[in-house]
Phi, psi and omega in degrees: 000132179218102167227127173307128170196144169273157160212082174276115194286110206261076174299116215272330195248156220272144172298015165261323156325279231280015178272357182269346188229070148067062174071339186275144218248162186296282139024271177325294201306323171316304158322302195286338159268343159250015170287311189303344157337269190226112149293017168260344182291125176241128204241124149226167180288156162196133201246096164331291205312318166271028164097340149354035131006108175304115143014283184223135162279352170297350194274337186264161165226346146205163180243158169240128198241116179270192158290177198213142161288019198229156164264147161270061153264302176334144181253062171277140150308326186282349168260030186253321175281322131006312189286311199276340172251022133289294126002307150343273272228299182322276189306341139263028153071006170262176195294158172212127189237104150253129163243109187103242168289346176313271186321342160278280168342309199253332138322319173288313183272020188232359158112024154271171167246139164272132131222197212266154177292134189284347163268029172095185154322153158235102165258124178129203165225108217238208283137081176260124187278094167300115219258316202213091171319103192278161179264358184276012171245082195208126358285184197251178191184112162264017165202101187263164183246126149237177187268141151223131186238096175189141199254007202224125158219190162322081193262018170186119163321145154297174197278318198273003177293109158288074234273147190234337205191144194222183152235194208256014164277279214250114190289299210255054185296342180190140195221164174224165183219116184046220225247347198230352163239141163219121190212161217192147185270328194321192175225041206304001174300332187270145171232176186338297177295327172286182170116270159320338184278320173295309210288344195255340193271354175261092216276357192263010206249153173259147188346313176300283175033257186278323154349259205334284170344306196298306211289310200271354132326307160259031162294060171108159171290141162322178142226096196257342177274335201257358153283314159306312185254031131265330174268328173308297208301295197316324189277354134283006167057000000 
């Protein structure tokens, strides 16, 4: 793929977050994973959580809503204007990609619901079933590994939602809304050592737990590269 396209990267977490993975920020991993894509692409940044914004999103041909340490719950001004300009984004038919909280968010803003997962945290690398082939999922794989880190998820689809892939949790792990949004709770941005690095920085888990995490952390590899060149395809439409 070498095709001219914006792509604007909406990074959800706050700059106190970001000393847990050597600074490096969700936004940057994202770059590095979808540029090798389409070298043609032109991907910026915006770190919402600091109020940090595209200008006109008319400037763009899509947006990426990343994960976030906040719930969408949280009453920040920056995720309400987040909601809305995603709603935005909709009625102008451009593509929209959330991942994690991106995907809770835009499920919530389109009349889904978030709440908390009944087993607790999902830390590791886990097994995702594709349910429903896309043509932007080439090559195809019906069944993948990505890292997830999250104690909160999708607990009722919007009405206009469809679930394309799930995990042995989770039904609705990733949906598309028409023909122009797509969202997955994962993380293919991460990679191992950050996994680990959030694992030693997250103080709420208990001794078993954090066992449990570690061991599904080093299972095996993702396949994070072949969730990058799904989402470049979907954001070329």
């Amino acid at each position: 793929m070498n095709r001219s396209i914006r792509i604007a990267i909406l990074d959800a977490v706050p700059e106190s977050f970001w000393a847990d993975d050597r600074g490096i920020t969700d936004s940057q991993k994202f770059m590095n994973l979808l540029q090798p894509q389409n070298p043609a692409a032109r991907l910026d940044r915006y770190y919402v959580s600091q109020n940090h914004f595209p200008h006109k999103i008319e400037n763009y041909d899509a947006l990426l809503v990343t994960g976030s340490p906040c719930s969408v719950h949280d009453e920040h001004e920056w995720i309400a204007r987040l909601t809305e300009l995603v709603r935005e984004a909709a009625e102008l038919q451009m593509r929209v990609v959330g991942s994690c909280f991106g995907h809770q968010l835009i499920a919530r803003a389109f009349g889904g619901e978030v709440g908390h997962n009944e087993n607790g945290w999902l830390i590791g690398n886990f097994a995702v079933h594709i349910s429903q082939v896309h043509d932007w999922m080439q090559p195809t794989a019906r069944v993948t590994g990505m890292y997830h880190f999250n104690q909160e998820r999708v607990t009722r689809l919007p009405a206009a939602a469809q679930a394309f892939a799930r995990t042995d949790d989770y039904d609705d792990y990733g949906y598309t809304i028409g023909e122009n949004i797509m969202c997955f709770q994962g993380h293919p941005e991460q990679s191992r050592q950050s996994m680990t690095n959030f694992l030693k920085a997250t103080d709420s888990l208990t001794p078993r737990q954090r066992e449990h995490a570690a061991y599904h952390i080093d299972k095996g590899e993702t396949d994070a590269q072949l969730w990058g060149e799904w989402m470049m395809r979907f954001f070329l439409g």
